[in-house]
C-alpha positions in Angstrom: 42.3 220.5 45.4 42.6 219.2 48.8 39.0 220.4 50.8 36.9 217.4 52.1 33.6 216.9 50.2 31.0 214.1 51.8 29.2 211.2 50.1 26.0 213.7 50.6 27.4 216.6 48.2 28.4 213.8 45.8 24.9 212.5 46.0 23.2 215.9 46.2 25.3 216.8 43.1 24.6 213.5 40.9 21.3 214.0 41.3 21.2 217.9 39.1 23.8 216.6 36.0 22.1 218.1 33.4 20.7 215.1 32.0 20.3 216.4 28.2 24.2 217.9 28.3 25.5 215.0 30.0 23.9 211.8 28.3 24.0 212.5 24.5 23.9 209.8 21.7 27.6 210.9 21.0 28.7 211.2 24.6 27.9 209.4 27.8 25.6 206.0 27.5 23.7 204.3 29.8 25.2 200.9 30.2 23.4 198.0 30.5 23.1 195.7 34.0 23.1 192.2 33.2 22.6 188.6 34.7 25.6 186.2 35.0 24.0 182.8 35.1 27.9 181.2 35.2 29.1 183.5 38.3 25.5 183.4 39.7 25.5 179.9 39.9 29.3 179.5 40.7 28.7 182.0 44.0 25.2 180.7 44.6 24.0 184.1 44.4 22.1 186.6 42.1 25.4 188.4 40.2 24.7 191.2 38.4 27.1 193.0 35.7 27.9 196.8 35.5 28.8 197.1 31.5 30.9 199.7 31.7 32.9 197.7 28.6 30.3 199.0 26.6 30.5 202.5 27.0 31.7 205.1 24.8 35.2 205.0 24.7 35.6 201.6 25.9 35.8 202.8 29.8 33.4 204.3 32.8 35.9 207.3 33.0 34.0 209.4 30.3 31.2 209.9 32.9 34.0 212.1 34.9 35.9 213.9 31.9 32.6 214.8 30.4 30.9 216.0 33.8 34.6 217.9 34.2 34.7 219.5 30.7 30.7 220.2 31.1 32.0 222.4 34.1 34.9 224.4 33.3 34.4 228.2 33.0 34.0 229.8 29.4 38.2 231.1 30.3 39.3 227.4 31.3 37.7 226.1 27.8 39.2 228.7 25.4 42.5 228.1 27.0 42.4 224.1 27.6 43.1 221.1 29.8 45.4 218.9 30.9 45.3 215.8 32.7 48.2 212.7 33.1 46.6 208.8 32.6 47.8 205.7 31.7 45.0 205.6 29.0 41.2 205.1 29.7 41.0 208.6 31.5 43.3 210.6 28.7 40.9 209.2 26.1 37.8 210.1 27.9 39.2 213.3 28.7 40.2 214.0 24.7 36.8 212.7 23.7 35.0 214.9 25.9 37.0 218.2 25.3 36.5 217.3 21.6 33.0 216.9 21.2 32.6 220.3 23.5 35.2 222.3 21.7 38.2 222.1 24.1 41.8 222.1 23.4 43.6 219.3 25.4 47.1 218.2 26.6 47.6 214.6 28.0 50.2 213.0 29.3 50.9 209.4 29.1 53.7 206.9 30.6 55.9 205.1 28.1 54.5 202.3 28.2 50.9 202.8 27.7 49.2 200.0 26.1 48.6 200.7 22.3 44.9 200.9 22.1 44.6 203.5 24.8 47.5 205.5 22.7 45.8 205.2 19.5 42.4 206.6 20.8 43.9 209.6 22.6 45.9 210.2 19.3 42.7 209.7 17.1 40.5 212.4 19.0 43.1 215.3 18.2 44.6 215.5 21.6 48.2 216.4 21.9 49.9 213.1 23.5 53.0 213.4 25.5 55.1 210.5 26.5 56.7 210.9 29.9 59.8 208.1 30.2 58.7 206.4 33.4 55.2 205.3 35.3 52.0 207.0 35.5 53.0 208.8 39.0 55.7 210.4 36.9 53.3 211.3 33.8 51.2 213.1 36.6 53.6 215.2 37.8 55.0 216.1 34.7 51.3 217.1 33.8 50.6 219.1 37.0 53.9 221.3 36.0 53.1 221.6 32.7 49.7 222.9 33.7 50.7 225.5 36.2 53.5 226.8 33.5 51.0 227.0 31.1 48.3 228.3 33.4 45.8 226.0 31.7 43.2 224.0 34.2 44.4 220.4 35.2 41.8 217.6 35.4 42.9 214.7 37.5 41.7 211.3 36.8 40.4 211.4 40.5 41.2 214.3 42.4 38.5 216.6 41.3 35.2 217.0 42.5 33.2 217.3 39.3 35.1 213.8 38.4 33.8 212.2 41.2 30.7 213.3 40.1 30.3 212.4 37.2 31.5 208.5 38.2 28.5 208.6 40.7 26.1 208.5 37.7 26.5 205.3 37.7 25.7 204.3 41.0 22.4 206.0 40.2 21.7 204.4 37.4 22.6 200.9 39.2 20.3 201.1 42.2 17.8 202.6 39.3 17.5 199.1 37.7 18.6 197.1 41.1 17.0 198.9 44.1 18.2 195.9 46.2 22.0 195.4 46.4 24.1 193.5 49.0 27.0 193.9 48.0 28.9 195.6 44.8 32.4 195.0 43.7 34.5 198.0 42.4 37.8 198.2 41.3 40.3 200.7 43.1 42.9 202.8 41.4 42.9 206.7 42.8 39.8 205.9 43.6 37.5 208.3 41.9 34.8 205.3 40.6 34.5 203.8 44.2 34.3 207.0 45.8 31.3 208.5 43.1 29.5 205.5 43.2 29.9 205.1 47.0 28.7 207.8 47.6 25.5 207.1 45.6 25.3 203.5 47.1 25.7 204.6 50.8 22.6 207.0 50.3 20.5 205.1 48.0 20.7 202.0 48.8 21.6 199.0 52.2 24.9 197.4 49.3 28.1 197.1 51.4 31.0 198.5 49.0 33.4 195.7 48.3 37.3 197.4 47.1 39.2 195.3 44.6 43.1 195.7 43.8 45.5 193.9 41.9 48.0 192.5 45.4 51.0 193.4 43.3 49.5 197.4 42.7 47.3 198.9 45.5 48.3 202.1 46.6 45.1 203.4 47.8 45.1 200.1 50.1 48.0 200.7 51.6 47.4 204.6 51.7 43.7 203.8 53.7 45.4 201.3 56.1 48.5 204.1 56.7 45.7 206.7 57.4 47.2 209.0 55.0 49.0 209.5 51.8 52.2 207.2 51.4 54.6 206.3 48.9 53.9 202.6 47.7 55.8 200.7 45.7 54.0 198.5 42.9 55.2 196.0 40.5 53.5 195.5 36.7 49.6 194.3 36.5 47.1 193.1 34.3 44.9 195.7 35.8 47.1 198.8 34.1 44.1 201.0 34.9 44.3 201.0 38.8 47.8 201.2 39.0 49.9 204.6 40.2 50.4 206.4 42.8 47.8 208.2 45.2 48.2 212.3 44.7 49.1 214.1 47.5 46.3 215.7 49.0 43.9 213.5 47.7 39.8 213.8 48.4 39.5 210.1 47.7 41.3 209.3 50.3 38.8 210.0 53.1 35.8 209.0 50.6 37.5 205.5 50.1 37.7 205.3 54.2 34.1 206.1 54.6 32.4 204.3 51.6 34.7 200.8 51.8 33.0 198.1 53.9 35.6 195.8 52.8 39.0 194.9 50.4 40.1 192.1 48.7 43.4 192.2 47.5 43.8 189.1 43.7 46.7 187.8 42.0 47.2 188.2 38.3 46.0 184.5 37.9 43.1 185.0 39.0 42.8 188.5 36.8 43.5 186.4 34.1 40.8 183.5 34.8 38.3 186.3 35.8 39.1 188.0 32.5 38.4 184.1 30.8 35.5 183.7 32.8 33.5 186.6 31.0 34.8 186.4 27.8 33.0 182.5 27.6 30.2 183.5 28.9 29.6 186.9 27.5 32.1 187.0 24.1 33.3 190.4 26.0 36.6 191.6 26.0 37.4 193.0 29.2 40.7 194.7 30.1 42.7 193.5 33.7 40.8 196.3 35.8 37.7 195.1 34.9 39.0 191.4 35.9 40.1 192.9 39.0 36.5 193.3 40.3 35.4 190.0 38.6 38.2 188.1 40.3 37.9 189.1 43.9 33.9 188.4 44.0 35.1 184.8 42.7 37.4 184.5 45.5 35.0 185.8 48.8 31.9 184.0 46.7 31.1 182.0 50.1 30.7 185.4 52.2 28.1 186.2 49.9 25.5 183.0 49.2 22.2 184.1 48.7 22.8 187.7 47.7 21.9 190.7 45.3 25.7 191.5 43.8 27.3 193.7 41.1 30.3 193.6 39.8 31.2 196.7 37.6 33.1 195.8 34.9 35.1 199.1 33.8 36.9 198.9 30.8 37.7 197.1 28.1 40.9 198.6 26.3 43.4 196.0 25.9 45.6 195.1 23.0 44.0 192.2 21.1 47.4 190.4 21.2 47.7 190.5 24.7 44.2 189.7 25.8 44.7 186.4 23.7 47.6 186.0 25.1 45.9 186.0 28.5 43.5 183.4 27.2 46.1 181.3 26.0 48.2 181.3 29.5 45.5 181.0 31.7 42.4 178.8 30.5 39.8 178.9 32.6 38.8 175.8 34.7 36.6 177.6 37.1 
């Protein structure tokens, strides 16, 4: 898929998801938005939280598998899906095609952390292993789909994805109608671009984009004006990382609907990841800290403010998000 879509046919579209079909008690939730006193009064603003943690499946990306599924032709589900992820996408997408009766395919890199693995392999899904990173996984999926003639679901490069990420952004400005600002972590950029798109019609927020500095493709991919190889190392925030696909429609959203970037360090992942886990008790995965982190470190260019932070996921190993806790305590 490689036509341009606007921020007005993702809003246009948001607005018409089948409401009954798309939020069911076993499918997509409604997540809560909630007050940070700490962050509030650390950035001497009004910090709001996006609990995306809390949603079915651990992660926001069910919103876009099951708004994808929801739209596949009656051939497309008899036949099945296929999609490449390092994790929170391949188990929305298997949770999704399973509770709508849809055989799916996904591939995974090696090293894909062992809850996302386990909740892929729990909803019936047939897991592949591809022996390299999640660019490689893709690639190895989009083959596999066109030799098999069965209909491949990227993580962000589909329209009815986008989509279905934008629900959020509606139900955000729902329960906020007044946002300055709103903090969104960056990956193919699929969840900035839905909710955007939502934001840039519905409400006066600037759209803040969050990387990890050692993993930002789609940074470097908006600065080059165009899709470009990028070299990234290992990051906390294993949910953003890989490589832009070719061709890309969030490329040109991410140019329009980004006011600004900040770029964190896996410190300050880590402390952000700390930072919500003694306030809240929630376990957050390093995606999620992206967002958390780079609002802690521009607080000063937004005293005074109405902010949310969207916290996407929470599917980390327990062993390694206390060892995150144990190398980095907070002192913020």
């Amino acid at each position: 898929m490689t036509f341009k879509i606007t921020t007005k046919e993702i809003f246009n579209a948001v607005a018409h998801i089948q409401s009954d079909a798309f939020y069911d008690l076993n499918r997509v939730q409604k997540t809560p938005l909630i007050y940070s006193h700490k962050l509030s009064l650390l950035g001497k603003a009004n910090v709001f939280l996006k609990c995306e943690n809390l949603q079915t499946t651990g992660s926001f990306k069910l919103r876009g598998a099951t708004n994808a599924v929801l739209n596949l032709d009656p051939n497309e589900k008899k036949r099945g899906i296929v999609t490449a992820s390092s994790g929170n996408h391949g188990a929305a997408l298997a949770y999704a095609a399973k509770a709508l009766g849809v055989p799916s395919t996904i591939f995974v890199p090696e090293e894909i952390n062992s809850v996302k693995e386990n909740k892929i392999a729990s909803l019936g899904a047939k897991l592949v292993k591809v022996d390299g990173l999640s660019d490689l996984a893709e690639q190895e999926a989009l083959s596999y789909a066109q030799n098999k003639g069965l209909k491949y679901i990227s993580p962000y490069n589909n329209y009815d994805v986008i989509v279905g990420q934008a629900s959020m952004g509606l139900e955000i400005t729902e329960s906020l109608p007044k946002i300055d600002a709103a903090f969104i972590s960056v990956g193919g950029g699929g969840l900035v671009s839905g909710v955007g798109s939502v934001l840039k019609h519905n409400s006066t927020s600037k759209v803040i984009g969050c990387w990890p500095a050692v993993a930002c493709s789609m940074l470097k991919c908006m600065q080059a004006g165009k899709v470009i190889e990028v070299e990234e190392q290992t990051t906390l925030s294993d949910g953003t990382a890989g490589a832009v696909e070719p061709g890309s429609i969030t490329l040109p959203l991410c140019q329009e609907v980004i006011n600004s970037t900040e770029t964190v360090s896996e410190s300050e992942i880590a402390l952000a990841m700390q930072y919500i886990y003694d306030e809240f008790g929630m376990v957050i995965e390093g995606s999620a800290g992206v967002a958390v982190a780079a609002f802690i470190k521009s607080k000063k260019l937004y005293e005074n403010k109405n902010l949310v932070i969207i916290l996407c996921g929470k599917n980390i190993p327990d062993e390694k998000f206390r060892n995150v806790l144990q190398q980095h305590p907070s002192n913020i």
